[in-house]
C-alpha positions in Angstrom: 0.0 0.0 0.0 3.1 2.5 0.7 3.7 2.5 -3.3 0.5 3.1 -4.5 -0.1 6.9 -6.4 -1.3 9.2 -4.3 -5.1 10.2 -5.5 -6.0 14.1 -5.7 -8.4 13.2 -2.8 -5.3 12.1 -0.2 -3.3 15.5 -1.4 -3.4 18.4 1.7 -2.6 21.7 1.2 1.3 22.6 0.6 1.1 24.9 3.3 -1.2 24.0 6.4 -1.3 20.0 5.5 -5.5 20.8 5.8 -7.8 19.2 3.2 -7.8 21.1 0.2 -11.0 23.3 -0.6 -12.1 22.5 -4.4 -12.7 26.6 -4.4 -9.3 27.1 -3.4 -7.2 24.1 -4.9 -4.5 22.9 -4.0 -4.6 25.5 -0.9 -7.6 24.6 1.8 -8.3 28.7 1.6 -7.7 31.9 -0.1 -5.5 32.5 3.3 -3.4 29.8 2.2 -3.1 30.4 -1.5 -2.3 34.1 -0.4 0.6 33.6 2.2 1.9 31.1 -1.4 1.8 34.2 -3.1 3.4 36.4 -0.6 5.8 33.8 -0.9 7.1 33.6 -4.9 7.1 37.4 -4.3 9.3 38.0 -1.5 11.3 35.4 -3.1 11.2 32.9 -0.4 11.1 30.2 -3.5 14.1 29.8 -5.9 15.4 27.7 -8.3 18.6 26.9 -7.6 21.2 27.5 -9.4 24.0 30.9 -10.1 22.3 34.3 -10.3 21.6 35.7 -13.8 24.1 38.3 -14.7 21.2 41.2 -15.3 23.1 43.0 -17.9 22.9 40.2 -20.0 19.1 39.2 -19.3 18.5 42.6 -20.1 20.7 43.0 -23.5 18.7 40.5 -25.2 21.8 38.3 -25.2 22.4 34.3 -25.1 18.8 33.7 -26.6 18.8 31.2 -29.2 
C-alpha cells in the first residue's frame, strides 16, 4: 500500500497540510493560496542555481 499513487483526494494543502478546498485548490483557503503568493514574491522560493548576470538578461543576449 506505501507504493500506491497518491489520488487528488489524499493531497493536503502545501502549506497547512489541511484538506484542500475544491474553491481554493490545491490551498484549503484563499488565506493559504495568499501567504503562497506572498511567498514567490518576497522570493522565499528559488530555483537553484547561479544568479543571472542582469546585464545580459536585459541586453537581449544568449537567446537562441
Amino acid at each position: 500500500m506505501a507504493d500506491m499513487p497518491r489520488t487528488a483526494e489524499s493531497k493536503s494543502c502545501p502549506i497547512c497540510r489541511k484538506p484542500p478546498s475544491p474553491s481554493h485548490a490545491p490551498f484549503c483557503s484563499q488565506g493559504c493560496k495568499d501567504r503562497d503568493l506572498l511567498r514567490w514574491l518576497d522570493e522565499g522560493y528559488r530555483i537553484p542555481g547561479p544568479a543571472a548576470d542582469p546585464e545580459r538578461v536585459d541586453s537581449g543576449e544568449g537567446e537562441g
